[in-house]
MMTF fields as JSON, N, C-alpha, C and O atoms, coordinates in Angstrom:
{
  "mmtfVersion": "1.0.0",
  "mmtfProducer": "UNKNOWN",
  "numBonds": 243,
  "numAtoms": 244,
  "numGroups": 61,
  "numChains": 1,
  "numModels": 1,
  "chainsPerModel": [1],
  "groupsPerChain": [61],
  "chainIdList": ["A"],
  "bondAtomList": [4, 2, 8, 6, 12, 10, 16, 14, 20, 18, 24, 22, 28, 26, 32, 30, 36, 34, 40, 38, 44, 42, 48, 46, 52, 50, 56, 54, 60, 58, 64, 62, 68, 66, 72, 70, 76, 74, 80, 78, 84, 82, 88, 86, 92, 90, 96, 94, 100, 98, 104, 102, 108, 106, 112, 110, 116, 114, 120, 118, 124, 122, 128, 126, 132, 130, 136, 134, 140, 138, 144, 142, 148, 146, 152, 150, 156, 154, 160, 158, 164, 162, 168, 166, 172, 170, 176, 174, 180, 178, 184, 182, 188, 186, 192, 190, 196, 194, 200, 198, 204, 202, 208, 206, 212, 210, 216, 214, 220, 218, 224, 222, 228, 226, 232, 230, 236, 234, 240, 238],
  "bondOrderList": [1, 1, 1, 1, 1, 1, 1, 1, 1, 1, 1, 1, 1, 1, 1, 1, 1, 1, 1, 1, 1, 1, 1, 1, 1, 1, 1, 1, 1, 1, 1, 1, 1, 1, 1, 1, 1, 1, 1, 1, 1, 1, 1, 1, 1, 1, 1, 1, 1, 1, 1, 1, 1, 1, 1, 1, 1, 1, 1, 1],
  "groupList": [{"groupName": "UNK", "atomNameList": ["N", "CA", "C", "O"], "elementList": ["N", "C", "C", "O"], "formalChargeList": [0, 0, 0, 0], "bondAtomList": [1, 0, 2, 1, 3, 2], "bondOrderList": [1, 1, 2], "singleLetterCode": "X", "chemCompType": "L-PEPTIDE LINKING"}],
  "groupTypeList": [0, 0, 0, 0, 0, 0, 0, 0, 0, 0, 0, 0, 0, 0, 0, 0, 0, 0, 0, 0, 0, 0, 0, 0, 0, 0, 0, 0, 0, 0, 0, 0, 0, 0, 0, 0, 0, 0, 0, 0, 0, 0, 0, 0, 0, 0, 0, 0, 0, 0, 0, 0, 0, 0, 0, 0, 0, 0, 0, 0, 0],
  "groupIdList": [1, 2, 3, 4, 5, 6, 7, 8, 9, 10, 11, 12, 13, 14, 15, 16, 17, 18, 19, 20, 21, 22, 23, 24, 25, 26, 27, 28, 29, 30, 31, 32, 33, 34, 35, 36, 37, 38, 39, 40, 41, 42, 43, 44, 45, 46, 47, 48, 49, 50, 51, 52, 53, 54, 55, 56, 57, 58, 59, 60, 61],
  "secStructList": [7, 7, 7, 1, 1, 1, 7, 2, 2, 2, 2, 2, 2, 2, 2, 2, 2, 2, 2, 2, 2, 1, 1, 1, 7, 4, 4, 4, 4, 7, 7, 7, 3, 3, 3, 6, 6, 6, 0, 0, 0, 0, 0, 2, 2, 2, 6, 6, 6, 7, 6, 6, 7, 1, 7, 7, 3, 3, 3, 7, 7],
  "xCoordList": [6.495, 7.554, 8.661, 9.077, 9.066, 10.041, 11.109, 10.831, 11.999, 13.451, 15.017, 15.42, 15.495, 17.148, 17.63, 16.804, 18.809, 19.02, 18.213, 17.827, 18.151, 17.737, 16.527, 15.909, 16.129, 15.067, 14.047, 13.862, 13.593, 12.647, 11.661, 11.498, 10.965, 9.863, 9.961, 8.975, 11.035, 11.52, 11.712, 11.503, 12.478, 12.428, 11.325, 11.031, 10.984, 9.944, 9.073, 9.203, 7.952, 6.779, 7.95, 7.586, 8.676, 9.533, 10.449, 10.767, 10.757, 11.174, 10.311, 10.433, 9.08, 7.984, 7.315, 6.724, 7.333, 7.062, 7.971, 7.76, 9.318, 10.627, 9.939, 9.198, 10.086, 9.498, 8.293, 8.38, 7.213, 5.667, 6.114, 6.116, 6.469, 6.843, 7.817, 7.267, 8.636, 9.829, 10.858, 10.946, 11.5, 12.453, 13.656, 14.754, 13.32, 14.111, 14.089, 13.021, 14.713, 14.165, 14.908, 16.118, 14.205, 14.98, 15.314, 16.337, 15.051, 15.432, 17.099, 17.65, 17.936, 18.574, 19.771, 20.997, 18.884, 19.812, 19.338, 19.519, 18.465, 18.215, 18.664, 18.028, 19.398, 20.173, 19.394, 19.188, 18.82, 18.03, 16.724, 16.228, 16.215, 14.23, 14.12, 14.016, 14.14, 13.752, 12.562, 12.206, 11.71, 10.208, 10.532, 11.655, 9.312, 9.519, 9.497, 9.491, 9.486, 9.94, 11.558, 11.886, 12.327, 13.84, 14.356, 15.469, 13.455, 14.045, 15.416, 16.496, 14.983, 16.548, 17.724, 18.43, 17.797, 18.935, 19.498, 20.479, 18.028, 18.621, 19.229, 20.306, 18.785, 19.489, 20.713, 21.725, 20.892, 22.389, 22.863, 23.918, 22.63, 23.669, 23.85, 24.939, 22.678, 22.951, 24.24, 25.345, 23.737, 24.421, 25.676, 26.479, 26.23, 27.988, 28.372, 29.578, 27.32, 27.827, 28.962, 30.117, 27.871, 28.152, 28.196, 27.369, 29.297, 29.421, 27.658, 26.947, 27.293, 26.35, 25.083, 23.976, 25.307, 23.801, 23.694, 23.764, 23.506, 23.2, 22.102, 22.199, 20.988, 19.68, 18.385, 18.102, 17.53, 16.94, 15.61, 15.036, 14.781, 13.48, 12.587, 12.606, 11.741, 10.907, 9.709, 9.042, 9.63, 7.567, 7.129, 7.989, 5.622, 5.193, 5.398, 5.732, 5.074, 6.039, 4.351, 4.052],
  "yCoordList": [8.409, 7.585, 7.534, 8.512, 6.348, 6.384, 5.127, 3.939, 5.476, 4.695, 5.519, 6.624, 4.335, 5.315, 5.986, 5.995, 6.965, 7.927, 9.594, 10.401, 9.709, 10.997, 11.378, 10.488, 12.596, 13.089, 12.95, 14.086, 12.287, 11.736, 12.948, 13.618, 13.331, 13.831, 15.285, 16.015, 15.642, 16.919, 18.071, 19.263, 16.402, 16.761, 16.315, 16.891, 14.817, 14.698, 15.584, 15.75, 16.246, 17.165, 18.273, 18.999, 18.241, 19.996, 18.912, 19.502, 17.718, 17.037, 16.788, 16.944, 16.209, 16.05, 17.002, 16.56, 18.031, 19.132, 19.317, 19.2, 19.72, 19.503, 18.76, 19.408, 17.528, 16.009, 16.796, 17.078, 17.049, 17.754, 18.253, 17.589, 19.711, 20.793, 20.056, 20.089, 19.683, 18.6, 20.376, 21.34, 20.12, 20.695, 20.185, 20.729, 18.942, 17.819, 16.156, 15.699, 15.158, 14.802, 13.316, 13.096, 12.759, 11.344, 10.449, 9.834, 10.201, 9.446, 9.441, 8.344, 10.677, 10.38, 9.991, 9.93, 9.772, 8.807, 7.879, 7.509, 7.003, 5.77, 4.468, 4.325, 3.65, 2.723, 1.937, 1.712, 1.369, -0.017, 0.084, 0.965, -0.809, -1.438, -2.852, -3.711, -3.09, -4.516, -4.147, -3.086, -6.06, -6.501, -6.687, -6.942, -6.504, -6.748, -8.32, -8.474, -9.308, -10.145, -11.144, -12.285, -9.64, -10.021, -8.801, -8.664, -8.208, -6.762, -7.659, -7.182, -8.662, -9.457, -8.97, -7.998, -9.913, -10.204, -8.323, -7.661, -7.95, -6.3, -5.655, -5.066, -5.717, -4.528, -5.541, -4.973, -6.848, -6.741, -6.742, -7.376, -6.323, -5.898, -4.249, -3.681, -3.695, -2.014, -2.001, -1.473, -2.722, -2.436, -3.192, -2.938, -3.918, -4.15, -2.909, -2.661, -1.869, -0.665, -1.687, -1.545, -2.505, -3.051, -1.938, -1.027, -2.033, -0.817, -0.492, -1.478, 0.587, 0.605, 0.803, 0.857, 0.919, 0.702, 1.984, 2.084, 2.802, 4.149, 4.484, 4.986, 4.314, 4.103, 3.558, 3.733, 2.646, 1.386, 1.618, 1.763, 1.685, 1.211, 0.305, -0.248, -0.105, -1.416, -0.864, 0.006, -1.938, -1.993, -3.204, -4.062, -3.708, -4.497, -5.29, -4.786, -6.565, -7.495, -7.405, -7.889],
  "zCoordList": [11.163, 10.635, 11.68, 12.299, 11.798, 13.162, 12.73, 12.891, 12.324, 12.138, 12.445, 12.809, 12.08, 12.557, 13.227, 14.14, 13.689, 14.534, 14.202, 15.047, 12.716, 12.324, 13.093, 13.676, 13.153, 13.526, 12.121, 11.684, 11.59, 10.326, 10.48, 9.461, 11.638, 11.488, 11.601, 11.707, 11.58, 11.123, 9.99, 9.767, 9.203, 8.005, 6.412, 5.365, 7.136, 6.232, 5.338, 4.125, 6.342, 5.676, 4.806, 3.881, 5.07, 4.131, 2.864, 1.831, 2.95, 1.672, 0.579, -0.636, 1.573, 0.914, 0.031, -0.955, 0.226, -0.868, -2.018, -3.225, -1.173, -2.102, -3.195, -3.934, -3.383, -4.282, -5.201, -6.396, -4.342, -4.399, -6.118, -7.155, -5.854, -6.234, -7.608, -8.709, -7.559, -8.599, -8.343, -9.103, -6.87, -6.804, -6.735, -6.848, -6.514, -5.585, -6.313, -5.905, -7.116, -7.777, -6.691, -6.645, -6.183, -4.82, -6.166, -5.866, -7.09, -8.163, -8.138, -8.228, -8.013, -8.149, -6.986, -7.074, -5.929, -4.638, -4.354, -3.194, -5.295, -5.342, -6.057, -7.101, -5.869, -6.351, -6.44, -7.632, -5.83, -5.802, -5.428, -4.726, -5.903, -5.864, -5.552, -6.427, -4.329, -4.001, -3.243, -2.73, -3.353, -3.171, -1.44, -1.006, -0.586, 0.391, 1.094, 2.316, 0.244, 0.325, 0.514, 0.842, -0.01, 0.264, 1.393, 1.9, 1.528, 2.789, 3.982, 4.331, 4.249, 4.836, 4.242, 4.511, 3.31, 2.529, 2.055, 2.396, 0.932, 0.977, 2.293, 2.202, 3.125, 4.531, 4.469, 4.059, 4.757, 5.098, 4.073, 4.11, 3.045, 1.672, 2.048, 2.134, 2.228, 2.445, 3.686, 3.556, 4.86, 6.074, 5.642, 6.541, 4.827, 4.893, 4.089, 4.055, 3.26, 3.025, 1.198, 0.795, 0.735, -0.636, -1.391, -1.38, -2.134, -3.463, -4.479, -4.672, -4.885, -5.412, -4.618, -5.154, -3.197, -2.282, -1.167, 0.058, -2.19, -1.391, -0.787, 0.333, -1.297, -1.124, -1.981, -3.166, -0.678, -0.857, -0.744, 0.335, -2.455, -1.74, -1.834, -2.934, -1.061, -0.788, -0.824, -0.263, -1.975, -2.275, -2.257, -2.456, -2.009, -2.057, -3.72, -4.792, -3.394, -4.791, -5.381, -6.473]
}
């Protein structure tokens, strides 16, 4: 997995259990569910940093 500045592949495999396990529940730093058909329009709503858009995820429609 390779995006952003973070080191992703660092922390991935050790979140991923986190989740695994239900230590960790990402439900609740997720704001939004958009189709990957609007992924445009969503990122520049995330990136003006719009009230409500903490984190974004994209699934197939």
């Amino acid at each position: 997995m390779k995006m952003g500045n973070c080191n992703h592949r660092r922390y991935i495999p050790d979140l991923l259990d986190l989740v695994r396990t239900g230590a960790i529940d990402p439900s609740t730093v997720l704001t939004q569910v958009e189709d990957l058909p609007t992924v445009l329009d969503a990122y520049e709503t995330f990136d003006q940093r719009q009230s409500g858009w903490t984190k974004v995820v994209l699934g197939p429609s």
